[in-house]
N, C-alpha and C positions, 0 to 999 in steps of 0.2 A: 602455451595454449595451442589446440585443434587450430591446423592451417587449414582456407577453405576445400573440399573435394577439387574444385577444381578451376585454373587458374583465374581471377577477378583481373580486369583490363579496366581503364578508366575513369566514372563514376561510381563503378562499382568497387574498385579498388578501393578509391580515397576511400569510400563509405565502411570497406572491411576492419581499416587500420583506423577507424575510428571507432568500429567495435571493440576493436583489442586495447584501444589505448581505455576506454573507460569501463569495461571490465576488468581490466589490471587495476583499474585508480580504485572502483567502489568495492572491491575486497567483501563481499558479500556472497552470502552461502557458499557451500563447499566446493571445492576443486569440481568435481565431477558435474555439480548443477550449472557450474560458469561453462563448463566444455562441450556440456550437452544445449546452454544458450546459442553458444557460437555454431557451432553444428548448426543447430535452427536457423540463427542468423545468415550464414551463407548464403543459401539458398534465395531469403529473400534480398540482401543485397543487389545478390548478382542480379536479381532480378528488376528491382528500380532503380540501377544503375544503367542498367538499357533502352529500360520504357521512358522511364523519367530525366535520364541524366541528372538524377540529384546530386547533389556536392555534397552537402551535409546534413548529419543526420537531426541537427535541432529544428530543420524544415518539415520533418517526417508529421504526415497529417491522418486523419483516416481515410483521405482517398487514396492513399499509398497503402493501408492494410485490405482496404477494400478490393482495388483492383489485385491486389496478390492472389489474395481470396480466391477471386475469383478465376483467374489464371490460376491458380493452384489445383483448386476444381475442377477446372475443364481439361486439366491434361493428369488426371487419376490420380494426384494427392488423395491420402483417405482424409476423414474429418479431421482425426485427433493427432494428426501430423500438422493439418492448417493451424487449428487449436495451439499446440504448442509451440510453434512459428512464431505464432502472432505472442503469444506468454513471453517470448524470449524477447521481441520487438518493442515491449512493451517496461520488461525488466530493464533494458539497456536504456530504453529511453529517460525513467525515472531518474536515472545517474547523470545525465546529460542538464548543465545551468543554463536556464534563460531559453530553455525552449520554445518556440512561437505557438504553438500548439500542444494541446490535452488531446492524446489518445484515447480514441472511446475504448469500451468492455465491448465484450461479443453482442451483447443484449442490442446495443444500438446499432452495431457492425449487420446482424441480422436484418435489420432494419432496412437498412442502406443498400445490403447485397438484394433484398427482394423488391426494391425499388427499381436497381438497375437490372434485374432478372426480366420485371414488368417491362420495361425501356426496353428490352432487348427481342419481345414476344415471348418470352418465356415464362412457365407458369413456377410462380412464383414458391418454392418449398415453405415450412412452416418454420424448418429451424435452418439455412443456408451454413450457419457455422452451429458445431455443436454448444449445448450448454455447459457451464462451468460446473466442473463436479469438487467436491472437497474432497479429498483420501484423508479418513478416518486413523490414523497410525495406534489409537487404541493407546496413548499416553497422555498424562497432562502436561500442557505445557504453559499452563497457568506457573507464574514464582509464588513459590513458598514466600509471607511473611518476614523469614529469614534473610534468604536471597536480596527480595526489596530492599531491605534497610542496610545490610553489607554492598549494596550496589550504591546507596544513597549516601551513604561513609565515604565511600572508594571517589566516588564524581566528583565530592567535595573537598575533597583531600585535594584532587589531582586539578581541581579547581576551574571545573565543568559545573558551572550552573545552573548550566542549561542546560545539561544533561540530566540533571538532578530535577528540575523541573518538569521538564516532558516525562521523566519517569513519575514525577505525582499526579500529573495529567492523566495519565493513562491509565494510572493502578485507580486513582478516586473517581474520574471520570467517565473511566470509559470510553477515549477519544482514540481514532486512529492516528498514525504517526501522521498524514498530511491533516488531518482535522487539529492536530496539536500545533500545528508548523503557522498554522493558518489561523491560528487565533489572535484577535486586535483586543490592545487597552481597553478601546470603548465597552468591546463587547464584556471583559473580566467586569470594567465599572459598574455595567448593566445586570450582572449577573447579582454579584453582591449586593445590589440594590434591591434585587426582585427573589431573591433566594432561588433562580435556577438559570442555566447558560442556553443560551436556543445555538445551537450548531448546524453546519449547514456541510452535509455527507456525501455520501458516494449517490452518482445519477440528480442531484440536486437537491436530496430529500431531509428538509429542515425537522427538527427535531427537539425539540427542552428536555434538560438534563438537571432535574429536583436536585437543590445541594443542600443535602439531608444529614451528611455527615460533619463533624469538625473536620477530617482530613481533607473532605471535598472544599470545604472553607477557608482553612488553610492554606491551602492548594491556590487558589482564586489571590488570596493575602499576599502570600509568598510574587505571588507573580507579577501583581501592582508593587510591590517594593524594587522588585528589579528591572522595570519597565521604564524608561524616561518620560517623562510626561510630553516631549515633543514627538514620540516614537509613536509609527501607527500600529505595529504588529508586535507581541511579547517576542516572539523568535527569531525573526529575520530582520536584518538588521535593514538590508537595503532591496527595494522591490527585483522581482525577477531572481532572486537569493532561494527563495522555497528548497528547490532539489537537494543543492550545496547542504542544506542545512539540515536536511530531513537525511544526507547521506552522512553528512556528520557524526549526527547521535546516532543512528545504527551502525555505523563502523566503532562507536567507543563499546557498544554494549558487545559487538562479536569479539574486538579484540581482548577485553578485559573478560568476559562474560567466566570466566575459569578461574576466576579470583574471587568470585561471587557464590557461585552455581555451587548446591548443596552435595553434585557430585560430576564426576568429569562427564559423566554420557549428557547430562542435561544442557542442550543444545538452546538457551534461554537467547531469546528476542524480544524486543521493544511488544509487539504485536502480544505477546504471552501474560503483558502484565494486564492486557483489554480481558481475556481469560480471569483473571485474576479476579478481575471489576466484575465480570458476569456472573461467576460463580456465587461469588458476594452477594448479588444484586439477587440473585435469583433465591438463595434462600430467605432471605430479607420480605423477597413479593411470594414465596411459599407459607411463611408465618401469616402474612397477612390476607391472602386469596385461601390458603387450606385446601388449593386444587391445583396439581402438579401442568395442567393446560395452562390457567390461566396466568399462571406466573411464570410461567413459560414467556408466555403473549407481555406481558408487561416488561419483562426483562429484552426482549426483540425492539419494543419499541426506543429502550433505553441504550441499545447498540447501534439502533440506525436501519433494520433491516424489518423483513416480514415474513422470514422464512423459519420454520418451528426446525424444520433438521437442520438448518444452521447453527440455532440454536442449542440442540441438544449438544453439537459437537463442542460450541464453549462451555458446556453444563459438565463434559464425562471427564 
């Protein structure tokens, strides 16, 4: 891996060789995306290893991305340097068990920086860090179908459960991998009962999710049969477990994913089968709305978000 630019001395140190040790362990995207994190990560290391003397990085809170920010800013970082700093801070962090602290998104980081903007006399910008843009790669990366069910073979075989399960989460639900990670007994009981799951998403924002299908039914079935009825969560076994677990099934799905994938380019992730669910959904709320807007708008609600070009990008 990228050693840092230039040499890290004490909490800065510890905090590098705890980069390196858990982007080696989560084996997640490619060579190039892990070198181009570290890269980013340096820089802020070195940097809350001086102001902060942190030790370690399961302490990292957002007044540590906050004050980067803004030390990054004031000495001519451009935005989309800060931007992907903070991407990289935030990748690494996800890998790390038993974190004390939930990293915010830019959205609320904005927030925070124009607060201490204000605090400091300073007039306050409208966007302090830039917003999150999607790159459009102009492929689907929704699974085939096919893929699914060769992937659902493969888990069972090798005798991942669980793995076979978050994967019918996702494809019938619609759930992100932490929204799957983070589902409780009660909640699967309550769903079955009331025919739809209320989940609870990215920035707080709750949501009911119709279980319209037999596979979404199934789905719900399957997961009370392998739940113990003393256990609070389907997935984790023991609280504070979440990351481990959520790093788990994404490391089965990249290493195998070539046993699966209907060709070798197809670069399939857990996140691809949510695609899968929208695509589904949306022509579903097409038949029934007969206006490409509003089934739009209905299929947004049913991922969790409010944004129609988000949308389009799980639709192409």
């Amino acid at each position: 891996m990228t050693a840092p630019k230039r040499e890290l001395t004490g909490a800065s140190k510890a905090l590098w060789q705890q980069v390196e040790k858990w982007t080696r362990l989560s084996n997640l995207g490619s060579k190039t995306t892990r070198r181009t994190h570290m890269e980013k990560m340096s820089t802020f290391v070195n940097y809350i290893g001086r102001e902060y003397n942190l030790q370690n990085l399961k302490n990292l809170s957002d007044k540590h991305l906050v004050s980067y920010a803004d030390w990054a800013k004031a000495n001519g970082y451009s935005a989309s340097t800060i931007k992907n700093t903070l991407s990289a801070v935030r990748f690494i962090h996800r890998q790390i068990p038993q974190t004390r602290y939930e990293l915010s998104e830019n959205k609320v980081l904005n927030e925070k920086l124009q607060h201490a903007a204000a605090e400091k006399g300073e007039i306050p910008q409208k966007h302090e860090l830039p917003q999150r843009h999607y790159l459009h790669t102009g492929k689907n990366v929704g699974w085939t179908d096919k893929e699914y069910q060769k992937a659902i073979v493969l888990a069972l075989k090798m005798n991942r459960h669980d793995v076979a399960l978050a994967m019918q989460f996702a494809r019938h639900l619609g759930l992100r991998i932490h929204e799957v990670t983070k589902t409780e007994r009660l909640q699967v009981i309550r769903a079955l009962e009331q025919g739809y799951i209320t989940v609870k998403g990215k920035g707080g924002l709750i949501r009911d999710i119709k279980i319209d299908s037999k596979a979404a039914h199934n789905t719900l079935l399957d997961a009370l049969k392998q739940t113990r009825a003393d256990k609070q969560k389907v997935f984790v076994e023991k609280l504070g477990n979440t990351h481990s677990t959520i790093r788990s099934i994404e490391n089965w799905v990249y290493r195998h994913r070539s046993e699966f994938a209907d060709t070798p380019e197809r670069e399939l992730t857990m996140h691809g089968l949510r695609h899968t669910y929208a695509q589904e959904a949306y022509q579903k709320n097409l038949r029934f709305t007969n206006n490409e807007k509003a089934a739009r708008s209905l299929t947004a609600q049913l991922l969790g978000h409010g944004r129609d070009w988000v949308t389009k990008i799980y639709l192409d």
